[in-house]
N, C-alpha and C positions, 0 to 999 in steps of 0.2 A: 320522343316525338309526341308530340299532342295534336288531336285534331277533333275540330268540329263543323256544323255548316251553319255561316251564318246568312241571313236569307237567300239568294239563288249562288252563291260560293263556298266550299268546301275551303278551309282552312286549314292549313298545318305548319306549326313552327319547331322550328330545328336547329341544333347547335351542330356549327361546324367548326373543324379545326382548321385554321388559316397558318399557322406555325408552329412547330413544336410545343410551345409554350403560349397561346393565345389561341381564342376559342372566343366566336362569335357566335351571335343569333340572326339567324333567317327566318323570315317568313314567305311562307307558298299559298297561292290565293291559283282557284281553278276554277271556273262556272261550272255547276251541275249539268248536266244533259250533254250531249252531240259529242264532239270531239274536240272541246275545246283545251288550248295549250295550258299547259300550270304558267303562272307567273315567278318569280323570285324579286323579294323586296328585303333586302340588308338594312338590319336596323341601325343607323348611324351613331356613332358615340358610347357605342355598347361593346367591350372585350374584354373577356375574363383571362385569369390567370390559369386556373384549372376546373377539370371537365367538370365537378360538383356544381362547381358556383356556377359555370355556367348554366349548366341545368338547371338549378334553378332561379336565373335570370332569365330565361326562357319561358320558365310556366308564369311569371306574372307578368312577364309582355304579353304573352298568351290570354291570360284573363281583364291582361288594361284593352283586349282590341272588341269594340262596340260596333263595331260594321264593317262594310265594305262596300268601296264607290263601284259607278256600274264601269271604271278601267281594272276593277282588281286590287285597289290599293287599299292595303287596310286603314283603317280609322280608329283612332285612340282617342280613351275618355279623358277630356281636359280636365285640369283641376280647376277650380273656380276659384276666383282671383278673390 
């Protein structure tokens, strides 16, 4: 699990196992301060085969994410066309 903050939201993404054999990435998005709820945001399109690869499918969704809206939802860097 990785985590960082990016301006007022605490970030952290996570590989879960959805079935014996497949393994996803999540992302948890939380505003800093009060008592605010974590979010969860399922990265669509994204299941590995085993826990490695997932892991490290995980760390460069982790470093492709450049913000977060003020709902929590993270923001990924586009490629430029």
């Amino acid at each position: 699990m990785t985590t960082r903050t990016i301006g007022d939201f605490r970030v952290r993404c996570t590989v879960v196992q959805e079935t014996p054999r497949r393994y996803a990435v999540q992302i948890f998005t939380r505003k800093v301060g009060g008592n605010a709820p974590e979010k969860c945001w399922d990265v669509p399109g994204l299941a590995f085969n085993n826990l490695a690869a997932a892991e490290q499918g995980s760390l460069q969704v982790f470093q492709r994410i450049n913000g977060v809206r003020f709902n929590g939802e993270p923001e990924f860097a586009h490629a430029s066309a």
